[in-house]
C-alpha positions in Angstrom: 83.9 -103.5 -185.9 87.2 -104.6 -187.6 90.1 -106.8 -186.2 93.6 -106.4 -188.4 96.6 -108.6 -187.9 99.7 -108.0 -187.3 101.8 -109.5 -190.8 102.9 -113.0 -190.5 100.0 -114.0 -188.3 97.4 -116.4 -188.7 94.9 -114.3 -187.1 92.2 -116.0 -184.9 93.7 -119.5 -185.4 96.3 -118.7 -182.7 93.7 -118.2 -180.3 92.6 -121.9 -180.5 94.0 -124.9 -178.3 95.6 -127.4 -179.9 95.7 -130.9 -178.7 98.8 -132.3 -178.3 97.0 -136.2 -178.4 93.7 -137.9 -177.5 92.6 -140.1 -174.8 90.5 -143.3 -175.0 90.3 -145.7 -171.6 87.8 -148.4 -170.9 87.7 -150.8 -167.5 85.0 -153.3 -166.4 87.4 -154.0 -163.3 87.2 -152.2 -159.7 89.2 -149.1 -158.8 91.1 -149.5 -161.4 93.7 -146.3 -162.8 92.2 -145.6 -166.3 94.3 -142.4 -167.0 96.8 -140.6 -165.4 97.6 -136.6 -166.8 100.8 -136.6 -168.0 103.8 -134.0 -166.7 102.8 -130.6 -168.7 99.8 -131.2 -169.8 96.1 -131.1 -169.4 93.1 -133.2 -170.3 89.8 -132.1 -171.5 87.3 -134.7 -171.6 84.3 -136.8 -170.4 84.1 -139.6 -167.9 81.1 -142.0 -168.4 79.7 -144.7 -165.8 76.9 -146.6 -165.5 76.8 -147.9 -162.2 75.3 -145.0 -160.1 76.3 -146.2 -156.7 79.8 -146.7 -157.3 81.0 -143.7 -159.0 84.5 -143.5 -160.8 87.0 -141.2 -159.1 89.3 -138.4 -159.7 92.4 -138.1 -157.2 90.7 -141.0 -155.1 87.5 -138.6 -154.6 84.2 -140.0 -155.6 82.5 -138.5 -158.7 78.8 -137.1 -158.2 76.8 -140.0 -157.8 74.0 -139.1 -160.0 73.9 -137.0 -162.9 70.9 -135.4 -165.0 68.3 -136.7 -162.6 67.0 -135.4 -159.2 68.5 -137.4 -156.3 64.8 -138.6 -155.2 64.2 -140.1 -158.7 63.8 -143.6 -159.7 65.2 -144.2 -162.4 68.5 -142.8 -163.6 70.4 -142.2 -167.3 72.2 -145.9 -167.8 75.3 -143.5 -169.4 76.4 -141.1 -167.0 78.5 -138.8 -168.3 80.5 -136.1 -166.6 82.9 -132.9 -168.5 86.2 -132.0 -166.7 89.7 -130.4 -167.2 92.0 -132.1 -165.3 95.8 -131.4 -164.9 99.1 -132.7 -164.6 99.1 -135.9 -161.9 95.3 -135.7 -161.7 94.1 -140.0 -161.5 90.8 -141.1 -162.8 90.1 -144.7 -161.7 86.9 -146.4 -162.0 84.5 -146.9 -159.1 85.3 -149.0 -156.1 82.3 -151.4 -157.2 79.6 -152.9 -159.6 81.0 -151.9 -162.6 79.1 -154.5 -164.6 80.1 -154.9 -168.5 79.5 -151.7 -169.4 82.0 -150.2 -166.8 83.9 -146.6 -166.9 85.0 -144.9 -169.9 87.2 -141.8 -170.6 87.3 -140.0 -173.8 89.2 -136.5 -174.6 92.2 -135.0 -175.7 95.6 -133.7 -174.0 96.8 -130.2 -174.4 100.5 -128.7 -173.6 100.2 -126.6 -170.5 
């Protein structure tokens, strides 16, 4: 198998996403808006927690409240971590609750819709 381009084109490199800007946000406080998605663009990230009972939202709608461990368990992963794309007007805010000094965190980068 063979691909050819057309002239002038930079081949496979147009096929990638290109982020527009990164995203860093850190709170130890309740509900709290950590990161809002701006007007014509998206985000691609992770959202971490450590406090299992009080999971951070997205659009005031609680996040799983366990992750990478069966619901009867335990124990439970202290970092929590959870992969989304999220769009424009979508609202992460940490959990309502015991968000302790480690607290939520949200890391990822913003494309152009």
């Amino acid at each position: 198998n063979t691909t050819s381009f057309a002239v002038g084109s930079t081949g496979a490199v147009d096929y990638y996403e290109k982020p527009s800007g990164s995203v860093v946000a850190w709170s130890t406080s309740n509900n709290e808006v950590l990161y809002t998605v701006p007007a014509g663009k998206y985000f691609k990230g992770t959202i971490i927690h450590t406090e299992y009972n009080y999971p951070p939202k997205i659009n005031n709608k609680d996040l799983y409240k366990y992750l990478n461990i069966d619901e009867n368990s335990d124990s439970y992963n202290n970092y929590m971590s959870h992969e989304f794309r999220l769009y424009a007007g979508d609202i992460i805010k940490s959990g309502s609750s015991g968000q302790g000094s480690y607290g939520t965190k949200v890391q990822g980068m913003e494309f152009n819709l």
